[in-house]
C-alpha positions in Angstrom: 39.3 98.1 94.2 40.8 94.5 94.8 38.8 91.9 94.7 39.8 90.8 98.1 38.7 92.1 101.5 41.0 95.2 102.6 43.2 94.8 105.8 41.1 95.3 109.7 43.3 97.8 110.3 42.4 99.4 107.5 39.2 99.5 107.0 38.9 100.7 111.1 41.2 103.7 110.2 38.6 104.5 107.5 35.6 104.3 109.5 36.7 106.1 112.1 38.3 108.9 109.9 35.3 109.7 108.3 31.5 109.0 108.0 29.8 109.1 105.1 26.4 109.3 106.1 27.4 112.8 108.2 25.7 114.9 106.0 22.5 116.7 105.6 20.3 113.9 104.5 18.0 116.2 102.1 17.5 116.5 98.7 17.8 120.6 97.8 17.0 122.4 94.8 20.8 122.9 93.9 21.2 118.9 94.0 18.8 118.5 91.2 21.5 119.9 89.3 24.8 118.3 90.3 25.3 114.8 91.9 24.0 114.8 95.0 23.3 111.5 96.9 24.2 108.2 95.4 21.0 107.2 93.7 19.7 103.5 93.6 17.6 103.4 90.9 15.4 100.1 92.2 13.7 102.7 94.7 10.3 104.3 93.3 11.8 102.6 90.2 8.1 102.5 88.7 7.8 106.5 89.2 11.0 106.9 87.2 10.0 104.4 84.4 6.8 105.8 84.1 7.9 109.5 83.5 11.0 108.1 81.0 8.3 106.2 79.2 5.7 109.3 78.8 9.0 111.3 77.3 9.4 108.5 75.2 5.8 108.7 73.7 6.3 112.6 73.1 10.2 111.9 71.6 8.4 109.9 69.0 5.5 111.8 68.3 2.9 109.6 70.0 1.4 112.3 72.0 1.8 116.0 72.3 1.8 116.3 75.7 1.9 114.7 79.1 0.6 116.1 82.4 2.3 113.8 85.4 2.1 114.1 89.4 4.0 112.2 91.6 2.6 112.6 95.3 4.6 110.8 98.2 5.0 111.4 102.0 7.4 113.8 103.2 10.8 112.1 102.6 10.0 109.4 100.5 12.1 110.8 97.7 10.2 113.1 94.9 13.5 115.3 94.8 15.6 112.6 94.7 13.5 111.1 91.7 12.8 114.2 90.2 17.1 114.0 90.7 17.8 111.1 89.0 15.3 112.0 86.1 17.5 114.9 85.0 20.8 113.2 85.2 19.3 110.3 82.6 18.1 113.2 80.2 21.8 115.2 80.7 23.0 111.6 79.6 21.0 110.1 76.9 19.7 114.0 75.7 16.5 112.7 74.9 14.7 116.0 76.3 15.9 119.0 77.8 14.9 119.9 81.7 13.6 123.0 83.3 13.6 122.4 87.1 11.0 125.0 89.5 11.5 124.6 93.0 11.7 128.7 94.5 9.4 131.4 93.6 10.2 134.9 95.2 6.8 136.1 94.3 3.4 134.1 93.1 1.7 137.2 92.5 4.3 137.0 89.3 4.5 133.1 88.8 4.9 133.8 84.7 7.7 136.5 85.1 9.1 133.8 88.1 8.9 130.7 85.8 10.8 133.0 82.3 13.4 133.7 85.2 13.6 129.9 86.3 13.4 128.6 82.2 16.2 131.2 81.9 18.4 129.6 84.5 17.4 125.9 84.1 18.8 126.6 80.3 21.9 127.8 81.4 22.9 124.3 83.0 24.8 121.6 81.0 23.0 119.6 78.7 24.1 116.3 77.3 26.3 118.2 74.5 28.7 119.5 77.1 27.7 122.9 76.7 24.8 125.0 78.2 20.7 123.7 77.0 20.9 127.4 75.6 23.5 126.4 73.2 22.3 123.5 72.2 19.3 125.0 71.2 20.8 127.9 69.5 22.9 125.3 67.8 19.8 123.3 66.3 18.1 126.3 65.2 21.5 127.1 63.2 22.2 123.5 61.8 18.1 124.0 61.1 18.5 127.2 59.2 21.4 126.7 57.3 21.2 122.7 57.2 24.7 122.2 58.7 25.4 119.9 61.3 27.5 121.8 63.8 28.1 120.1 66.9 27.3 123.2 70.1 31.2 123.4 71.0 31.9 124.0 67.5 29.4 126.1 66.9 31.1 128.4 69.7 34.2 128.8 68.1 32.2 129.5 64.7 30.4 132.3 66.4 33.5 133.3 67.9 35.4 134.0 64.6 31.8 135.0 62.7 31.5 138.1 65.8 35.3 139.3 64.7 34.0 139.7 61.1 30.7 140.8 61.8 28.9 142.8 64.4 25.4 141.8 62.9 26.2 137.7 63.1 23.2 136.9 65.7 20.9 139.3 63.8 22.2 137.4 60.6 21.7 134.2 62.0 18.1 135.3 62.9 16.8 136.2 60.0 18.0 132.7 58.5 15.7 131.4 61.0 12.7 133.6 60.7 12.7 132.6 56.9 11.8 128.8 57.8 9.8 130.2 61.3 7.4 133.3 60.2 5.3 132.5 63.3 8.1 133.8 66.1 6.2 137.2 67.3 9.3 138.2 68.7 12.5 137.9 66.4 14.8 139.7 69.6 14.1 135.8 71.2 15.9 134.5 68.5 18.5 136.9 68.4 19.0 136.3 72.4 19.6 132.5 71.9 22.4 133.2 69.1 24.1 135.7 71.6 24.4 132.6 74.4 27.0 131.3 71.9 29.2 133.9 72.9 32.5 134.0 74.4 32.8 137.5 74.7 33.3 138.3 78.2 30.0 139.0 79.6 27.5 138.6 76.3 26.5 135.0 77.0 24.9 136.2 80.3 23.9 139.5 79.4 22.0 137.1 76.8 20.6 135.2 79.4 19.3 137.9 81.4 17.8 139.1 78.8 15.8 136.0 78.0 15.0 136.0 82.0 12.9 139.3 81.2 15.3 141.5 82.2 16.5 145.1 81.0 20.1 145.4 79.7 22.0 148.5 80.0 21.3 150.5 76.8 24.6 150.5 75.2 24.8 146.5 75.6 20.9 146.3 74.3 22.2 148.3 71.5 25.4 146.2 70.8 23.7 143.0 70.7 20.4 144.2 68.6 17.9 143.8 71.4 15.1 146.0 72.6 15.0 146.0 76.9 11.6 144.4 77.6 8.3 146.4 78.1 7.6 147.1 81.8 3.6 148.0 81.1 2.2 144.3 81.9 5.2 141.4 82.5 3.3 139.0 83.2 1.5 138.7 79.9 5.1 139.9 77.8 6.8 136.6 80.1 4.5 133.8 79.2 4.4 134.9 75.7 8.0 135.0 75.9 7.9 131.3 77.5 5.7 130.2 74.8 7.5 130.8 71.8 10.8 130.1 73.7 8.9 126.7 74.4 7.9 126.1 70.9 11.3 127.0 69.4 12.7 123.6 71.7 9.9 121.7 70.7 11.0 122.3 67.2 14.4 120.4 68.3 13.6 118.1 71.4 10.9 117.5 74.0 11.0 119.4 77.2 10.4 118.7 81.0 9.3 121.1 83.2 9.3 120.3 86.3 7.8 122.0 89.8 8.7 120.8 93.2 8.5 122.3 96.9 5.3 123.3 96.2 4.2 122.1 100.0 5.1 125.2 101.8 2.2 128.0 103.3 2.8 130.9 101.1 0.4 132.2 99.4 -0.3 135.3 97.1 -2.1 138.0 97.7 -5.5 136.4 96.4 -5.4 133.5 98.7 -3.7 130.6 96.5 -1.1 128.6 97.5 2.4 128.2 96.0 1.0 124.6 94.8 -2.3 126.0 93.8 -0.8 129.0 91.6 1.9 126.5 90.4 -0.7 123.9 89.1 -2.8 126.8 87.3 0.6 127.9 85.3 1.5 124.4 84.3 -2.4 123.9 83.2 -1.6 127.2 81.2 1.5 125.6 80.0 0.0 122.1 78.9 -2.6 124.2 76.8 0.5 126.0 75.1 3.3 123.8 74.8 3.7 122.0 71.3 5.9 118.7 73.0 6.7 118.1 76.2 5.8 116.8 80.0 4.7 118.5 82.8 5.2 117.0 86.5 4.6 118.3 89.1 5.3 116.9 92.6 3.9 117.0 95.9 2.2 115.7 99.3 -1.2 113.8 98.4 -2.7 116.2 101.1 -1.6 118.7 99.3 -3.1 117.5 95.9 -6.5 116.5 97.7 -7.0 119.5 99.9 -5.1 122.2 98.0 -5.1 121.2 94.0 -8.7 120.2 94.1 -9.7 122.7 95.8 -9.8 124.8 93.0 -12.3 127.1 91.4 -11.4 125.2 88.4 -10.3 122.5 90.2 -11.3 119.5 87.1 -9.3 121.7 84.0 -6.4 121.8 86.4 -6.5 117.9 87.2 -7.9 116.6 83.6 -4.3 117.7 82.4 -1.3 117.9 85.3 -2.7 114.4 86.5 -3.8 112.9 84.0 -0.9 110.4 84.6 -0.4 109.8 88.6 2.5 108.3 90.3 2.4 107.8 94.3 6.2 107.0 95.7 6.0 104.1 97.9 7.6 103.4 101.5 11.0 101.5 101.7 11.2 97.3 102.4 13.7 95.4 103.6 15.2 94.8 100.2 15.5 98.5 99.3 16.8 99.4 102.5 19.8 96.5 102.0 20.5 98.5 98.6 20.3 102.0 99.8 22.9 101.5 102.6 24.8 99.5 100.2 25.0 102.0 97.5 26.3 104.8 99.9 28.9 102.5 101.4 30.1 101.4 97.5 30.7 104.8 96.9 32.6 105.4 100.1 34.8 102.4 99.9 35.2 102.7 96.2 36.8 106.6 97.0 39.1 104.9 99.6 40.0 102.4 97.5 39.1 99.8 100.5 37.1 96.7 99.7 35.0 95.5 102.6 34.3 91.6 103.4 30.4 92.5 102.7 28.3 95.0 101.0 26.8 96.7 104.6 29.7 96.1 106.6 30.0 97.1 109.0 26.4 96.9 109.7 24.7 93.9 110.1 22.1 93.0 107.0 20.0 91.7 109.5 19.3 94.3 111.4 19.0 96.3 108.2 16.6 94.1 107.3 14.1 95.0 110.5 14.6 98.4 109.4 13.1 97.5 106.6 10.0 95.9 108.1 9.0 99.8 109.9 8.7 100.6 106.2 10.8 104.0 106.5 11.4 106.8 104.9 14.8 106.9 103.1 16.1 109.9 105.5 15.2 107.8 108.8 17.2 104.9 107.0 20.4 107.5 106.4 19.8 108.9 109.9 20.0 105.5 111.3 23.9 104.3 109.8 25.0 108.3 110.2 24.1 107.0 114.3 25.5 104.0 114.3 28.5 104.9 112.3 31.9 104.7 114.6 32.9 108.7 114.0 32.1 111.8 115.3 29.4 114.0 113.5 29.8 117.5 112.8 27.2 120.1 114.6 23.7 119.9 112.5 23.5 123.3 111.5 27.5 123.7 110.2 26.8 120.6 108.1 23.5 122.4 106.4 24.9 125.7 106.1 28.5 124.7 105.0 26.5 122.3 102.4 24.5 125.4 100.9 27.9 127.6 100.6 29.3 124.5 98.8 26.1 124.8 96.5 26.2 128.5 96.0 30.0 128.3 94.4 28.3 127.7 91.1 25.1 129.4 91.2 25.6 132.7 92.9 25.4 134.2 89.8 21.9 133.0 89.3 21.5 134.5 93.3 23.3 138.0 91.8 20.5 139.3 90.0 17.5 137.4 92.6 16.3 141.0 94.4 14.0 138.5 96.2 16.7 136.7 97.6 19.0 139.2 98.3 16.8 141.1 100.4 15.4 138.2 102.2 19.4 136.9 103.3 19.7 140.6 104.4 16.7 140.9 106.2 17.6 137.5 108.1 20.9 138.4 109.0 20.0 142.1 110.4 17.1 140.5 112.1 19.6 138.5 114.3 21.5 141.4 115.2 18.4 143.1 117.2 19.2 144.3 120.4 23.3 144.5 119.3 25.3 147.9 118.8 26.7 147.6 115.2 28.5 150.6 113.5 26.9 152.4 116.4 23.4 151.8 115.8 21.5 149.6 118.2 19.0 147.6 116.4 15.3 148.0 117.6 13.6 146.7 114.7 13.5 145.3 111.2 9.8 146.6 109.7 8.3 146.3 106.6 8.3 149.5 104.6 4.5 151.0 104.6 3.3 151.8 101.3 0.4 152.3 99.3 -0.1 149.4 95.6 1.9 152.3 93.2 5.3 151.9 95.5 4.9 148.1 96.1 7.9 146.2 95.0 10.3 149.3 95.4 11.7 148.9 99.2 12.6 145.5 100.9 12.9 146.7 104.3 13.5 149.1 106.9 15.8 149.1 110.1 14.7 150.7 113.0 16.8 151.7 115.9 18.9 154.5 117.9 22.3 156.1 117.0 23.6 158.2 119.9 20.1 159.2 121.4 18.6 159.8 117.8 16.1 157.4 116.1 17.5 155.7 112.9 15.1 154.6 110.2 17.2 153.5 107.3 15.3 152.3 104.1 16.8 149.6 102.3 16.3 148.9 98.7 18.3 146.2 96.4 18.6 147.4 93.0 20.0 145.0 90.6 18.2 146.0 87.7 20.4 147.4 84.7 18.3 150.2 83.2 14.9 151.5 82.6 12.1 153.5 84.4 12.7 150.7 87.6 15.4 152.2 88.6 14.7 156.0 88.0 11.6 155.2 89.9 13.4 153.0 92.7 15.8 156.2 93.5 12.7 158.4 93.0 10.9 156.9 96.0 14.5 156.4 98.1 15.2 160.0 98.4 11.2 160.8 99.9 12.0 160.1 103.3 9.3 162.2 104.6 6.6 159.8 102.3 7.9 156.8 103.6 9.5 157.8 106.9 12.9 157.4 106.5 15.9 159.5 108.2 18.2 157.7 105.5 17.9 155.6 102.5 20.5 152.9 101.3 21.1 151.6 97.8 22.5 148.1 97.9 24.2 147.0 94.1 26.6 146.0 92.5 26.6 147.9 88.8 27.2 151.7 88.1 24.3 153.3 85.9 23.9 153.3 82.8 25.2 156.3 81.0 21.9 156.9 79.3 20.1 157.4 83.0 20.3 160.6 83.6 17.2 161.2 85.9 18.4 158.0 88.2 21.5 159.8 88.3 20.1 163.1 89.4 17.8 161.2 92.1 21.6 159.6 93.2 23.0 162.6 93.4 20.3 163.7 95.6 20.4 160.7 98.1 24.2 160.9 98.7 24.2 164.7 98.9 24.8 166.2 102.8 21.4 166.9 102.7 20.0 163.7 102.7 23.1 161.6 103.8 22.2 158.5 102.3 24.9 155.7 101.2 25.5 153.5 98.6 26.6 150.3 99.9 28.5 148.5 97.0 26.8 144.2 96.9 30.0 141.7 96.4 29.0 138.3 96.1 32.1 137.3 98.8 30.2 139.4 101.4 26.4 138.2 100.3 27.3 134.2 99.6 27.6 133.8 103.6 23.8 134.9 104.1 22.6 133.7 101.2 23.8 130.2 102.8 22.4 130.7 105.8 19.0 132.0 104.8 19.0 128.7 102.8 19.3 126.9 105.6 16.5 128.8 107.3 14.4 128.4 104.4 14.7 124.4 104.4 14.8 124.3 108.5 12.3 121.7 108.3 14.0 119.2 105.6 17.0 119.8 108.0 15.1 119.4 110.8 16.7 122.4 112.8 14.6 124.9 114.6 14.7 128.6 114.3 16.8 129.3 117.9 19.2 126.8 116.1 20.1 128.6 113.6 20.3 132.0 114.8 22.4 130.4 117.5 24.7 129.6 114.5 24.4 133.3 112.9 25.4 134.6 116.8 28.1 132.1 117.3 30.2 132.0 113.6 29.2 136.3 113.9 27.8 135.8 110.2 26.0 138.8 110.7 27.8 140.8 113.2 31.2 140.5 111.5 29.5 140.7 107.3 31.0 144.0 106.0 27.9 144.6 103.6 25.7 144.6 107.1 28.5 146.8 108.4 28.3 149.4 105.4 24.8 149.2 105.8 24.7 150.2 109.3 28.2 152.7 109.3 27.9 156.7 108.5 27.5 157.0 105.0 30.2 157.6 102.8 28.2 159.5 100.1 30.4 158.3 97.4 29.5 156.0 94.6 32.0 152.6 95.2 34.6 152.8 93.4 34.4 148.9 92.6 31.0 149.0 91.0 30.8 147.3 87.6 30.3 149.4 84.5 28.0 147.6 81.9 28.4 150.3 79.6 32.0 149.1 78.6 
């Protein structure tokens, strides 16, 4: 950028060609992760010091563990911190980061938080490379006392796999030798296979350490036994705990949980911030180095964390350090606005004659004196900005379908999440003729405790005169008695009340499930006329976006009519061919395109 102003002319055309503030002004899960809004590192800097000084202490050994909670307002930033906290550790690699910000069920928050320490892992580190491999790349170094960098150590494993089938296991029992105290070696073994650039190891690897089953023949190929079904809950925080010990080993670790200020709550009463602070309790009394914070409203701490049974065991250690995020000044508002116009003028390669132009700093500065939030701040210059805005919801939605190009892998194997999109987007549709179904009704499926957990929904309605009730169950599991028992219940439409069942996936069976495929057989047969309605992620990333967007209405600050406006008007729904395949006379074949793990 010169040094000199830019040209009037100039800097007019790039005003009115664009405004930078035209976006949806809220911090989201997925921004955590990549670089979201410019940060200005003078706001709440005390919040952010105080949390990089508490890693410090447990870098160098001067305490064990740290249990912080930052409460603030809504909108006064935790996201945004908790933001600008994980970028510093991906640059300086002083700790590594697990972030927590959705649970799809808190009736299962340890088998929620192995899925989430699973995914967090997979992100880049400060090496370049995945947190898995950088861990599987100290334990290595450890074991043999080498000093590998991660990307080297990918090619090594690389060329060690085309010599040797056994390399992980090898590599394993180099590390069991100097760690007798890993209960289960298969952990181990996991971690080595995330160096792999086989096609599809590194996530079947992943998935693994999530606490899911593999197919059989891949379980087999890569030395792992598919997890225990009998109790995951206590098989997932054991598996946390010595996955958490084994990076303690190598570097500190942040967990972290936010959104925890929503109503859900499980089926004994707690809230998602309740059940959250009771696992990271669990986790302070288990982790060997690390910090724990947790982030939320103060009403919610007051009213909600306190509330607890055990309400002084739970405080002693997640608050033990407390941080409240404060409300913006004049000065702070001046840097904000400035920082986002930087980096706009910076991309146009404009310079402007001052830092807010073309505000005025003065009447910045009155802003200032309402002490706002940083979103009413934003809201204010995307106003007062000379360009048109884009519609609300379009900006939210196309933001989450921009976000979902790199995790919809992640959203892949989320049944939770899946079904919920699904759900959303049929829901629109009551009251419609689709594939010649008119749409009464999306109802829950009734069941007894034994069949929870099996069907998502059911969708209710008329085809020429007759009454539809079509089941629907997302199966992305990849083998064991879930499945056989999934297709069990599909096919008992009488028990559930069905007049057809669907199958949504993505993956053919695994050759070794024979009674799943008999109970397929049985559910695309004339006789029951049931379908198999193959899941591509083209076809599910559209309402996954916009269930996103429904999910975070209130961050947007977009009602529900607005949104399902949107659905009606961009036919998301209406036009989706999974919802039409759904919805059509079965096929009763098995999709031609569905992936075979066996291979």
């Amino acid at each position: 950028m010169s040094s000199s102003p830019s040209s009037n002319d100039d800097l007019i055309n790039a005003i009115k060609s664009q405004n930078p503030f035209d976006r949806p002004l809220v911090v989201r899960s997925q921004d955590v992760w990549t670089k979201g809004f410019p940060d200005v590192s003078a706001l709440n800097a005390h919040a952010s010091d105080g949390v990089f000084e508490a890693i410090e202490k447990v870098r160098t050994r001067q305490r064990q563990v740290v249990g912080i909670t930052i409460t603030a307002e809504k909108g006064l930033g935790k996201s945004h911190l908790i933001s600008r906290i994980r970028h510093r550790l991906q640059s300086d690699g002083s700790a590594l980061f697990v972030y927590m910000s959705e649970c799809g069920d808190l009736n299962r928050i340890k088998a929620e938080f192995l899925r989430t320490l699973a995914i967090s892992l997979k992100q880049i580190g400060s090496k370049g490379v995945s947190q898995w491999r950088e861990l599987a790349t100290a334990l290595h170094n450890e074991a043999f006392n080498q000093s590998y960098t991660p990307k080297s150590m990918v090619s090594r494993f690389g060329e060690a796999l085309t010599r040797n089938s056994k390399v992980a296991e090898h590599m394993r029992d180099r590390v069991l030798a100097i760690k007798p105290d890993i209960e289960n070696p298969d952990i181990i073994t996991a971690i080595f296979w995330t160096l792999s650039s086989e096609p599809g190891y590194e996530l079947f690897a992943i998935n693994w350490l999530a606490g899911k089953s593999l197919p059989q023949s891949k379980a087999d190929a890569m030395g792992l036994s598919n997890p225990s079904t009998e109790d995951k809950e206590a098989d997932s925080f054991s598996t946390i705990r010595q996955i958490l010990d084994l990076i303690s080993d190598y570097k500190p670790i942040v967990v972290c949980f936010d959104e925890l200020d929503v109503p859900e709550c499980s089926d004994a009463g707690f809230t998602k911030a309740q059940v959250a602070a009771g696992l990271a309790k669990d986790l302070y009394n288990s982790i060997k180095r690390g910090v724990l914070l947790t982030a939320m409203f103060p009403e919610t701490w007051n009213h909600q964390v306190k509330a607890l049974p055990y309400a002084e065991s739970v405080t002693d250690r997640i608050g033990e350090k407390f941080l409240e995020l404060t409300y913006l000044n004049s000065d702070d508002v001046v840097a904000l606005v400035s920082q986002w116009l930087k980096d706009f003028y910076d991309e146009k390669d404009l310079t402007p004659p001052h830092k807010v132009y073309p505000f005025d700093e003065g009447k910045l500065r009155e802003l200032g004196k309402e002490r706002p939030i940083v979103r009413k701040v934003l809201q204010w210059c995307k106003e007062n900005w000379n360009a048109p805005s884009k519609p609300p919801v379009e900006a939210a939605y196309n933001k989450e379908l921009a976000d979902l190009e790199n995790s919809i892998e992640d959203y892949m194997e989320n049944k939770t999440k899946l079904a919920e999109a699904l759900r959303l987007s049929i829901s629109s549709l009551i009251g419609q003729i689709v594939e010649k179904v008119q749409i009464e009704d999306i109802a829950e499926v009734k069941v007894k405790s034994a069949d929870k957990g099996y069907f998502d929904f059911k969708i209710c309605g008329k085809e020429n005169g007759k009454v539809v009730k079509i089941g629907v169950a997302v199966l992305q599991e990849s083998g064991g008695m879930f499945v056989q028992a999934t297709l069990k219940r599909l096919i008992d439409y009488k028990k559930f009340d069905f007049t057809r069942g669907c199958l949504v996936r993505s993956k053919q069976f695994s050759r070794n499930a024979a009674k799943a495929k008999q109970y397929l057989t049985q559910l695309l047969s004339p006789q029951l006329g049931g379908e198999w309605v193959m899941l591509k992620k083209e076809d599910i990333q559209p309402l996954l976006a916009i269930n996103s967007v429904m999910n975070a209405r209130e961050d947007y600050e977009l009602s529900k009519e607005q949104i399902i406006d949107f659905i009606e008007q961009k036919r998301i729904a209406l036009d989706n061919y999974l919802i039409r395949e759904i919805l059509s006379d079965p096929s009763g074949q098995i999709p031609d395109e569905a992936i075979d793990e066996d291979i």
